[in-house]
CHARMM-style PDB file with segment names, atoms N, HN, CA, C and O in Angstrom:
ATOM      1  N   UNK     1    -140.037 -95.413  39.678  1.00  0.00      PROA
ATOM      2  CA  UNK     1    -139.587 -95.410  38.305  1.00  0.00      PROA
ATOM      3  C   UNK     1    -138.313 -94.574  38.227  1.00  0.00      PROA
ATOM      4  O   UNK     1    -138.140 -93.441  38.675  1.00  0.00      PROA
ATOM      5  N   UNK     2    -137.411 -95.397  37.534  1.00  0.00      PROA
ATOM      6  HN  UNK     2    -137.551 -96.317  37.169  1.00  0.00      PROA
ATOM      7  CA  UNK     2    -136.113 -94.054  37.323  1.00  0.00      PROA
ATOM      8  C   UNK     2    -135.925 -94.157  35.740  1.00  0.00      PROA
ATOM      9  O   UNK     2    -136.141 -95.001  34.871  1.00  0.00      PROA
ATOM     10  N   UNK     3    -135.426 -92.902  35.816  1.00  0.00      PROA
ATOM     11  HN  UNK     3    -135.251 -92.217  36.523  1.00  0.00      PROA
ATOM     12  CA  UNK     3    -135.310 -92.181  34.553  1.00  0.00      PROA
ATOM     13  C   UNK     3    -134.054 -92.013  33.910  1.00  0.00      PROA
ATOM     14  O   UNK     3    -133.183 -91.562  34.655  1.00  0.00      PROA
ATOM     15  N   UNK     4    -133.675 -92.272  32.614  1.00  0.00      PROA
ATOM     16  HN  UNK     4    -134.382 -92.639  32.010  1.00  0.00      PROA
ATOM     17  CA  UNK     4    -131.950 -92.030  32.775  1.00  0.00      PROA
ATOM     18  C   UNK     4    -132.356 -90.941  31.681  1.00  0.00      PROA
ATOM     19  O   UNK     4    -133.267 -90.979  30.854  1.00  0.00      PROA
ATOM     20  N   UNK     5    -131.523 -90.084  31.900  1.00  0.00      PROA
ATOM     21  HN  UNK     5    -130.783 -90.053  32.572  1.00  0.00      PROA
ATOM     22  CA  UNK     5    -130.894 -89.008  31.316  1.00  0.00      PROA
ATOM     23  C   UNK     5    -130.166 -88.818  30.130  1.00  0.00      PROA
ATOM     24  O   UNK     5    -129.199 -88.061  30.048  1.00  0.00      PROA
ATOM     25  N   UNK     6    -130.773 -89.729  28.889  1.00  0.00      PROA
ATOM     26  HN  UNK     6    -131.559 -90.345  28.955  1.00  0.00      PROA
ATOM     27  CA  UNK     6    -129.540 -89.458  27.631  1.00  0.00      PROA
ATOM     28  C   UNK     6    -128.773 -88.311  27.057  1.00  0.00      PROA
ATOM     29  O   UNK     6    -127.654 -88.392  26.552  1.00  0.00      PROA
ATOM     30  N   UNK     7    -129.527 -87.189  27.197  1.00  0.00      PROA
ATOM     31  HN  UNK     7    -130.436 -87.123  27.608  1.00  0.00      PROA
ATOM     32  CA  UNK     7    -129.271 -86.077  26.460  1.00  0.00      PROA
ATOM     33  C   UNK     7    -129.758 -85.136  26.565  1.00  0.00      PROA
ATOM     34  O   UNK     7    -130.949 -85.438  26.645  1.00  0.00      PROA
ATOM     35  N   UNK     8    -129.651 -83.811  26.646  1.00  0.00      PROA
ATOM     36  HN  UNK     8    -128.684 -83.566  26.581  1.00  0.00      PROA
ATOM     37  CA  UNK     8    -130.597 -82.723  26.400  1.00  0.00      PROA
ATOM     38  C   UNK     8    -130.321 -81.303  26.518  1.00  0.00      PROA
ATOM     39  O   UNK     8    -129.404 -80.964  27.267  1.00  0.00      PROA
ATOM     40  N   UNK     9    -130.930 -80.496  25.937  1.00  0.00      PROA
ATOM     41  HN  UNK     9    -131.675 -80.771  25.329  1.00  0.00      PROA
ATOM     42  CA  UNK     9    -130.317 -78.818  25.467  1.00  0.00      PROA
ATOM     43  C   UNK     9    -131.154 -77.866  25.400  1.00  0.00      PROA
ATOM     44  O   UNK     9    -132.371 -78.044  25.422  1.00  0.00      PROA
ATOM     45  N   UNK    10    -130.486 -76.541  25.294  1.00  0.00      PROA
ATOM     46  HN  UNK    10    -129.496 -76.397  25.276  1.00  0.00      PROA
ATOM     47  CA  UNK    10    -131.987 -75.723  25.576  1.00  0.00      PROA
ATOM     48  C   UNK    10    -132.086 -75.305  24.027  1.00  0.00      PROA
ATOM     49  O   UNK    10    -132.745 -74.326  23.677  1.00  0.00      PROA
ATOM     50  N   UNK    11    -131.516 -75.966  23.300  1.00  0.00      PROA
ATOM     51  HN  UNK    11    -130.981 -76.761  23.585  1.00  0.00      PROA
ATOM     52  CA  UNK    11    -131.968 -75.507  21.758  1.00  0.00      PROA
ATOM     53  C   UNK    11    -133.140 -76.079  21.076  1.00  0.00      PROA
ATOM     54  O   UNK    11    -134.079 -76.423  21.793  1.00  0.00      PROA
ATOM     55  N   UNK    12    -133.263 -76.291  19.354  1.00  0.00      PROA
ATOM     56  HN  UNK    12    -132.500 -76.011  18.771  1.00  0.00      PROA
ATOM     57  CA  UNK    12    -133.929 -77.457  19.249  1.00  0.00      PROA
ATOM     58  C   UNK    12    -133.115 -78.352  18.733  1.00  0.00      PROA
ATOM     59  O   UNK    12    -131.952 -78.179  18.369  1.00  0.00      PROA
ATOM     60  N   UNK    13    -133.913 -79.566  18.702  1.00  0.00      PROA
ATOM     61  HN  UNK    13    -134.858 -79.706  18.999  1.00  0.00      PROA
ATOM     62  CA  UNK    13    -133.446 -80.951  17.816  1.00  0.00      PROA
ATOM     63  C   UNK    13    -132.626 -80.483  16.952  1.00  0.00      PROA
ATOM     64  O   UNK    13    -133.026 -79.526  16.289  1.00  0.00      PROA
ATOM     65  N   UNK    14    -131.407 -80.948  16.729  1.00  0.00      PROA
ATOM     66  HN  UNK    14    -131.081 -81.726  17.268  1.00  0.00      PROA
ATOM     67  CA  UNK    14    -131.031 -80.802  15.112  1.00  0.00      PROA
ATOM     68  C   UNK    14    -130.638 -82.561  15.199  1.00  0.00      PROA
ATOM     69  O   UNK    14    -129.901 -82.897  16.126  1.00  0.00      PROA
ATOM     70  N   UNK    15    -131.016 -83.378  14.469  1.00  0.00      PROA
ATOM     71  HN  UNK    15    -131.615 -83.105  13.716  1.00  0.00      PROA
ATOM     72  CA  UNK    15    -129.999 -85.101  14.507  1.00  0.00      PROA
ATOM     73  C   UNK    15    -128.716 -84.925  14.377  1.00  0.00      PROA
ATOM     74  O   UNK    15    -128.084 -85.468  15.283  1.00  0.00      PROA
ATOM     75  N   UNK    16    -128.160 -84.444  13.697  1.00  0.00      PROA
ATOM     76  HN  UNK    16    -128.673 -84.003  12.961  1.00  0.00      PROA
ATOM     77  CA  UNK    16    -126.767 -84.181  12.737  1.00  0.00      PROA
ATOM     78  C   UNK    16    -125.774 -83.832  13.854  1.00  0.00      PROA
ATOM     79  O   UNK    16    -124.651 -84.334  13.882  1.00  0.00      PROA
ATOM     80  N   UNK    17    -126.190 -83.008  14.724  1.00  0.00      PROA
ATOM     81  HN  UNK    17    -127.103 -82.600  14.701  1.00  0.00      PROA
ATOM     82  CA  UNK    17    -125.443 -82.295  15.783  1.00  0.00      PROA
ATOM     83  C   UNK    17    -125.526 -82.703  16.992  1.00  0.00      PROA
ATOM     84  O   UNK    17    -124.511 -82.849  17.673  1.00  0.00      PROA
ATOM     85  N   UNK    18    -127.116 -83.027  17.594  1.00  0.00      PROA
ATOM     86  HN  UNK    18    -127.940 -82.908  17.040  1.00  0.00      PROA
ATOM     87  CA  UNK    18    -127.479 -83.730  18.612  1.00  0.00      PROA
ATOM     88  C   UNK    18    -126.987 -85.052  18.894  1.00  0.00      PROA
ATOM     89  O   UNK    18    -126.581 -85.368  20.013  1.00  0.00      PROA
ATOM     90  N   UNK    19    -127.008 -85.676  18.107  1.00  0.00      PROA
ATOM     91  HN  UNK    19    -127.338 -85.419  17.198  1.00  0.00      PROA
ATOM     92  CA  UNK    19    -126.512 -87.445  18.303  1.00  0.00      PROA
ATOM     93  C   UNK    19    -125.556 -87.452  19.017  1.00  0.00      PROA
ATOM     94  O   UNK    19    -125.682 -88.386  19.808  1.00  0.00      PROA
ATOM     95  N   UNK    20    -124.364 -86.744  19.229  1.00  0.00      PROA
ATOM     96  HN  UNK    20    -124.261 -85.985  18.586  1.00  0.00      PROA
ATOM     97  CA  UNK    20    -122.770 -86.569  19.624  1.00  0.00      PROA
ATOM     98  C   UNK    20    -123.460 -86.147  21.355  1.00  0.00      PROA
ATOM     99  O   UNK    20    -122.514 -86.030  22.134  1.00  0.00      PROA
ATOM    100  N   UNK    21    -124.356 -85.995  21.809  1.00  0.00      PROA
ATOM    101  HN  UNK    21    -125.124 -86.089  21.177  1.00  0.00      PROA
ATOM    102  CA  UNK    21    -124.793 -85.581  22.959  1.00  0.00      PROA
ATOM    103  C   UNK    21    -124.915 -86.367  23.941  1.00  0.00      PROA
ATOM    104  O   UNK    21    -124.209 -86.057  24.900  1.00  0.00      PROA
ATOM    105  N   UNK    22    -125.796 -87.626  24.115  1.00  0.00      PROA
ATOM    106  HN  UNK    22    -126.369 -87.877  23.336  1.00  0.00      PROA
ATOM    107  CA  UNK    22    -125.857 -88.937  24.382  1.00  0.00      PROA
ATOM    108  C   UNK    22    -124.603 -89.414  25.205  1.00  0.00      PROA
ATOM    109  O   UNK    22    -123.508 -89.880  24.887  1.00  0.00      PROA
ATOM    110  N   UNK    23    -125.222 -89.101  26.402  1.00  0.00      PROA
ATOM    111  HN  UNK    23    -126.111 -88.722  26.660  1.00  0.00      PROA
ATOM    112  CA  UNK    23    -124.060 -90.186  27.350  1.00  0.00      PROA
ATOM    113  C   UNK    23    -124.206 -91.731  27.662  1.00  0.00      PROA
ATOM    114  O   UNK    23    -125.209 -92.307  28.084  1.00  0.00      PROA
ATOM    115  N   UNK    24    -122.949 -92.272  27.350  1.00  0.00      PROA
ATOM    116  HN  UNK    24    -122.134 -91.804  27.007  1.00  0.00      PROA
ATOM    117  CA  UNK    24    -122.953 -93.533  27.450  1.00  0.00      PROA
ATOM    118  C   UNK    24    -123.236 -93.936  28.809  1.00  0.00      PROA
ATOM    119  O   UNK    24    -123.364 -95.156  28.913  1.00  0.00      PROA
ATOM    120  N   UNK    25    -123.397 -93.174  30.065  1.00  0.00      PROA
ATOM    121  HN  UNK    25    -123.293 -92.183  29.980  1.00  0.00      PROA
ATOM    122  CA  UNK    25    -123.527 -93.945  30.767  1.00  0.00      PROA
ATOM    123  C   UNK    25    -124.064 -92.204  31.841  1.00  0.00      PROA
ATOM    124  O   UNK    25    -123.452 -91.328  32.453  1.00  0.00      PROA
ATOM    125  N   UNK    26    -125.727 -92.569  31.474  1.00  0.00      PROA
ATOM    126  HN  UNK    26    -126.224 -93.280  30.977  1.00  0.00      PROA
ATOM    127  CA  UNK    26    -126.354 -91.829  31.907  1.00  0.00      PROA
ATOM    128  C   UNK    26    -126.959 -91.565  33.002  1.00  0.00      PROA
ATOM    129  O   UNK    26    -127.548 -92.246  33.842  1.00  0.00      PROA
ATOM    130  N   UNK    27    -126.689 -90.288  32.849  1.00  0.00      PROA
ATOM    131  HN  UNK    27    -126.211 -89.735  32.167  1.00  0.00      PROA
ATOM    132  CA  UNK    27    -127.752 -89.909  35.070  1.00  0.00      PROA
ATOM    133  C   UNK    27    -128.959 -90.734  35.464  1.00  0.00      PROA
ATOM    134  O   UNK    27    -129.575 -91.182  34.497  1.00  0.00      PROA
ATOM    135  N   UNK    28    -129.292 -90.945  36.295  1.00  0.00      PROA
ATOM    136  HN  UNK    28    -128.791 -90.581  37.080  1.00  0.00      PROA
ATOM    137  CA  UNK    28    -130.345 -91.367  36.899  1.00  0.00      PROA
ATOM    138  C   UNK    28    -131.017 -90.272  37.701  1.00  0.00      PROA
ATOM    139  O   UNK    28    -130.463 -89.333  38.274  1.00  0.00      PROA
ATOM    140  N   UNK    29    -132.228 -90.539  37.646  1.00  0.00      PROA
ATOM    141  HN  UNK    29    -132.679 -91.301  37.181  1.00  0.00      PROA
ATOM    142  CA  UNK    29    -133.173 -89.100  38.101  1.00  0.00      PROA
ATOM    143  C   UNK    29    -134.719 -89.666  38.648  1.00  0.00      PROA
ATOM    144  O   UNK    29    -135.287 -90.325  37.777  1.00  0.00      PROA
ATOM    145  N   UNK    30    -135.438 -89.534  39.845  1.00  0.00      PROA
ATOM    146  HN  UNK    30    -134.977 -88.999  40.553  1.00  0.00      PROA
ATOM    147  CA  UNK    30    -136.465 -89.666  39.800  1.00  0.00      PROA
ATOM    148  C   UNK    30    -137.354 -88.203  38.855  1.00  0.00      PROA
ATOM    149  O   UNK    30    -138.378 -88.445  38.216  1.00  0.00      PROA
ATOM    150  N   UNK    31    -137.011 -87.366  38.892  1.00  0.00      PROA
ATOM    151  HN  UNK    31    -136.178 -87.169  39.410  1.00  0.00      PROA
ATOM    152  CA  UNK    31    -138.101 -85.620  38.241  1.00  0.00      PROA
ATOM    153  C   UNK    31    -137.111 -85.551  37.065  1.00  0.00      PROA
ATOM    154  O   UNK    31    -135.895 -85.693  37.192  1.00  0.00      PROA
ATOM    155  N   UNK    32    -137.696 -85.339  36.012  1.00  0.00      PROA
ATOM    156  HN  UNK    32    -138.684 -85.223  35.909  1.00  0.00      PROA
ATOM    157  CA  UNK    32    -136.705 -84.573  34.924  1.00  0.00      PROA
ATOM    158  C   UNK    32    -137.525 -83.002  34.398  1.00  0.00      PROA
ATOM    159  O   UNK    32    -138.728 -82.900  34.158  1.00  0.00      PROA
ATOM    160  N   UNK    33    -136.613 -82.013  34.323  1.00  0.00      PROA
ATOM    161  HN  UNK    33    -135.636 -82.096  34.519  1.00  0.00      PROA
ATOM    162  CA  UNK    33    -137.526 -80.728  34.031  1.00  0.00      PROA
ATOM    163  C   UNK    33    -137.089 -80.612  32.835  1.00  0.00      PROA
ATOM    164  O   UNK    33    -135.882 -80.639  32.598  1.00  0.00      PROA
ATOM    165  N   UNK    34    -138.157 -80.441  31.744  1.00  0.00      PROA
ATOM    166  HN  UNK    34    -139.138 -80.420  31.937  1.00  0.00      PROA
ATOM    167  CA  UNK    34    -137.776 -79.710  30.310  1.00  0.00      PROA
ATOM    168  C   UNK    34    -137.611 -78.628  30.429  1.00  0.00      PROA
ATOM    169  O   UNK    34    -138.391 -78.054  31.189  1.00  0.00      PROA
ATOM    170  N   UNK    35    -136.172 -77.535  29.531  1.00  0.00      PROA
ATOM    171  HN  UNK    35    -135.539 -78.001  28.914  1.00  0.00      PROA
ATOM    172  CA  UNK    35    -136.346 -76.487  29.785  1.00  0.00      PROA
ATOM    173  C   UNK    35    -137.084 -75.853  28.056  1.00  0.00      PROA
ATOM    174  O   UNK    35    -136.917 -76.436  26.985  1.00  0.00      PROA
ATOM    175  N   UNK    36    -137.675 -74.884  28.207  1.00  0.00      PROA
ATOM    176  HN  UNK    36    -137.811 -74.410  29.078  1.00  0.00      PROA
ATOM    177  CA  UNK    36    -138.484 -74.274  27.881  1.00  0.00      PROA
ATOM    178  C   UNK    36    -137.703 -74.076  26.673  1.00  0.00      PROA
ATOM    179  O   UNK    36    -136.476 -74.108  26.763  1.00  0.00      PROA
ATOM    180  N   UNK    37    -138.465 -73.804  25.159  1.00  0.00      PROA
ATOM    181  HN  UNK    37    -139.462 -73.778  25.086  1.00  0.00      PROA
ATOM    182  CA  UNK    37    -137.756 -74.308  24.244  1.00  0.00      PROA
ATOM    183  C   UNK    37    -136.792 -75.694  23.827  1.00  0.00      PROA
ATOM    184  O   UNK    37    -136.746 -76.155  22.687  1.00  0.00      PROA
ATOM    185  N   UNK    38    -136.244 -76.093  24.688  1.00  0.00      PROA
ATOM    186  HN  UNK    38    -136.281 -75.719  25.614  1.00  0.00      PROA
ATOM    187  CA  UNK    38    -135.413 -77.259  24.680  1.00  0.00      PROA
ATOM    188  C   UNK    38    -136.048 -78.622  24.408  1.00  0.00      PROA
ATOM    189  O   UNK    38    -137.199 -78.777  24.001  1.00  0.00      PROA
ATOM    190  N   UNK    39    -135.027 -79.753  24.724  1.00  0.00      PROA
ATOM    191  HN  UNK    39    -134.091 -79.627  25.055  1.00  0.00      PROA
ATOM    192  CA  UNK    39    -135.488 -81.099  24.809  1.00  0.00      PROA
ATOM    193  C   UNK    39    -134.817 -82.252  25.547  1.00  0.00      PROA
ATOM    194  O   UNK    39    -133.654 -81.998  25.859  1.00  0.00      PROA
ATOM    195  N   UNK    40    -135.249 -83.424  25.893  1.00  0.00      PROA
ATOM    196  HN  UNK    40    -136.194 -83.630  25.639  1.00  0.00      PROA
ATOM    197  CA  UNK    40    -134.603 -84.211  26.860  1.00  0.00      PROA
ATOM    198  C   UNK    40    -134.687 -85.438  26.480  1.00  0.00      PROA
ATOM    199  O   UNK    40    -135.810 -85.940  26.530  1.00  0.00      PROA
ATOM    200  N   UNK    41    -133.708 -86.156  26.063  1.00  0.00      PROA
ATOM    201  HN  UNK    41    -132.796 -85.747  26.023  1.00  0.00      PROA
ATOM    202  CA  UNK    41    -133.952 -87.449  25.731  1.00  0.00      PROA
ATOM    203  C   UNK    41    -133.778 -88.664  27.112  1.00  0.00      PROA
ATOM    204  O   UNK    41    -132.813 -88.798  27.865  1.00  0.00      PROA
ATOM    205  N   UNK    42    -134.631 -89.168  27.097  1.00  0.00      PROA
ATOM    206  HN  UNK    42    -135.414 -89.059  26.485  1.00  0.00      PROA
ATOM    207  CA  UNK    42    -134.529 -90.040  28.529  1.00  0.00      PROA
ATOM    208  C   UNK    42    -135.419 -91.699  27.972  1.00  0.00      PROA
ATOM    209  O   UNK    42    -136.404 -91.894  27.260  1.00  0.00      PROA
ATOM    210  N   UNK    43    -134.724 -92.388  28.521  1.00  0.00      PROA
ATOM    211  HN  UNK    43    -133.923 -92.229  29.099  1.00  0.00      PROA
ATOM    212  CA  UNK    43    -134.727 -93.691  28.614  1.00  0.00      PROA
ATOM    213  C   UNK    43    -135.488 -94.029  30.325  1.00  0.00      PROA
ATOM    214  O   UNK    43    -134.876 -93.598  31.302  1.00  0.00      PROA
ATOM    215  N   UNK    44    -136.616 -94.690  30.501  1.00  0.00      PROA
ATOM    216  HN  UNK    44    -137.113 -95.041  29.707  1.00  0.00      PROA
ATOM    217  CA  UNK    44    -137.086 -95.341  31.470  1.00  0.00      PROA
ATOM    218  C   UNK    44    -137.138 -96.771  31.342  1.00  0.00      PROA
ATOM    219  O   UNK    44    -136.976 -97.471  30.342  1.00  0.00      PROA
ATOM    220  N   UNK    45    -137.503 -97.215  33.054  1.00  0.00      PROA
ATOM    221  HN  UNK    45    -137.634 -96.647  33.867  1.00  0.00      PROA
ATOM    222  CA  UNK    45    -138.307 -98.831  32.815  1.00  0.00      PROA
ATOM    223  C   UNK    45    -139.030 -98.868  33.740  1.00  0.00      PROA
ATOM    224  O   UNK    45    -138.931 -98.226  34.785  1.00  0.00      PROA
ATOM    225  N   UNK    46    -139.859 -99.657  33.426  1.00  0.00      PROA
ATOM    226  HN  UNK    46    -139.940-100.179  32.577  1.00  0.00      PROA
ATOM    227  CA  UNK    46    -141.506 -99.678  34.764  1.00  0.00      PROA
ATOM    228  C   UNK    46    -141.325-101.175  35.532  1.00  0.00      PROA
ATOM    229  O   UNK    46    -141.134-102.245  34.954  1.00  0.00      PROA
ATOM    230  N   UNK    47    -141.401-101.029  36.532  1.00  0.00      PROA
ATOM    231  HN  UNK    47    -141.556-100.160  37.002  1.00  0.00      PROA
ATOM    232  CA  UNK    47    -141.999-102.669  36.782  1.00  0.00      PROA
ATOM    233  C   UNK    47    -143.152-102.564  37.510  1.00  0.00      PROA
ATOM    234  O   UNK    47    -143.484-101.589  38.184  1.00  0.00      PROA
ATOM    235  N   UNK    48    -143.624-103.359  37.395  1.00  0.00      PROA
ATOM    236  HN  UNK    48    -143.354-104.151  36.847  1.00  0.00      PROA
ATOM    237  CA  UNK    48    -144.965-103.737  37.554  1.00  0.00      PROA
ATOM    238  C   UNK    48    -145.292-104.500  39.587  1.00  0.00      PROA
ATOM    239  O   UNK    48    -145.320-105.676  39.949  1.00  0.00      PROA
ATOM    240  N   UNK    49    -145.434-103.502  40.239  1.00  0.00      PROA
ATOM    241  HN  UNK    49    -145.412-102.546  39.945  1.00  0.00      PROA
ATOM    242  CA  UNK    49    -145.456-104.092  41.508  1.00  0.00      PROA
ATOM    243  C   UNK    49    -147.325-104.476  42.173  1.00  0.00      PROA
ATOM    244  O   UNK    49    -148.059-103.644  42.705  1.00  0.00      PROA
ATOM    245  N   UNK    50    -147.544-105.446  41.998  1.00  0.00      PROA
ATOM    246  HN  UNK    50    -146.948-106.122  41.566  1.00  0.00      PROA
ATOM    247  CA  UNK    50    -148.611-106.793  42.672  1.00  0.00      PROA
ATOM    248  C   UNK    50    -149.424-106.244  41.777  1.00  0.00      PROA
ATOM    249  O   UNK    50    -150.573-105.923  42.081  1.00  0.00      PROA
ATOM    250  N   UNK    51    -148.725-106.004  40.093  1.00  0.00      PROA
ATOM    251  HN  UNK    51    -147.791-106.264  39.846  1.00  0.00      PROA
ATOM    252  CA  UNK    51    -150.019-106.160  39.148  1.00  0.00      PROA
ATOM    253  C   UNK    51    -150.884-105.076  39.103  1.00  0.00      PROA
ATOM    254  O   UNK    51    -151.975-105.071  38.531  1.00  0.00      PROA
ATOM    255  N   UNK    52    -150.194-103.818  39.942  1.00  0.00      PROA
ATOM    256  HN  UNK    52    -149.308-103.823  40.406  1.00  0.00      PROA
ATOM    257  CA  UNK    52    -151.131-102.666  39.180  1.00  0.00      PROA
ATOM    258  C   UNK    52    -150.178-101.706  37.969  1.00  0.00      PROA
ATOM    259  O   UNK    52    -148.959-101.547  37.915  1.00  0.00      PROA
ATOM    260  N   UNK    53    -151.011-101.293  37.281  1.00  0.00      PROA
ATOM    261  HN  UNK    53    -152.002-101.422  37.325  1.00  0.00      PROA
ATOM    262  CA  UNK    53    -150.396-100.705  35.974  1.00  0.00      PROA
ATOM    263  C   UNK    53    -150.492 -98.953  36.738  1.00  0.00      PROA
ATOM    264  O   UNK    53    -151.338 -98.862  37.628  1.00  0.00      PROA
ATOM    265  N   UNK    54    -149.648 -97.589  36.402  1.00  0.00      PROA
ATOM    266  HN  UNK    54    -148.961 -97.662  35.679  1.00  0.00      PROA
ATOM    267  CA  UNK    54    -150.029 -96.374  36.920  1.00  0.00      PROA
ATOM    268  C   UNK    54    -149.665 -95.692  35.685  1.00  0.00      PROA
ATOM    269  O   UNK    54    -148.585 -95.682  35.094  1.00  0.00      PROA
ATOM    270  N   UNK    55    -150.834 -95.089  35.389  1.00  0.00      PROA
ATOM    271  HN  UNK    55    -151.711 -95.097  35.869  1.00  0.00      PROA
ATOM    272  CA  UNK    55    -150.262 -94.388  33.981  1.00  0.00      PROA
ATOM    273  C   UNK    55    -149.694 -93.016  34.185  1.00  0.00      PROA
ATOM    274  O   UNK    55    -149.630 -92.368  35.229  1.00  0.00      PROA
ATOM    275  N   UNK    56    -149.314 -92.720  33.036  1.00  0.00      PROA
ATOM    276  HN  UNK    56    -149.366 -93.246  32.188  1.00  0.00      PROA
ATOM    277  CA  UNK    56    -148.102 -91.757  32.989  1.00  0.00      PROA
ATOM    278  C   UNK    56    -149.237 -90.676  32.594  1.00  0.00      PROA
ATOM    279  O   UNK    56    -150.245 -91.126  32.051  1.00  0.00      PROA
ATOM    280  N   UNK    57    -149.153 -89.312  32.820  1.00  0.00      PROA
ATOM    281  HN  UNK    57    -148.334 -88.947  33.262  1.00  0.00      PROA
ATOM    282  CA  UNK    57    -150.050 -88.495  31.574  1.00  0.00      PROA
ATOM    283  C   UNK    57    -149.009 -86.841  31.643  1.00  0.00      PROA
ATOM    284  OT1 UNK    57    -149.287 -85.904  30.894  1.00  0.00      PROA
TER     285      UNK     57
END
């Protein structure tokens, strides 16, 4: 599974300010670490290999 990387800060959410963060053309990552207080906006996709499902938790 890869992970892209939209955005992320060690503050919190604000929308107003955050939105401008968002790279158009984002990292790829197998591990992403939240940092503590902060947040990470990330975009994935799954595929499905010989039909088993692996859940996330």
């Amino acid at each position: 599974m890869n992970l892209h990387v939209l955005a992320q800060d060690l503050e919190i959410f604000i929308p107003a300010r955050d939105k401008l963060k968002y790279k158009v053309n984002p990292i790829i990552r197998n591990v992403i670490s939240l940092p503590a207080g902060g947040w990470d906006a990330i975009k994935f996709q799954l595929s499905l290999i010989r039909g088993k499902v692996f859940a996330l938790s």
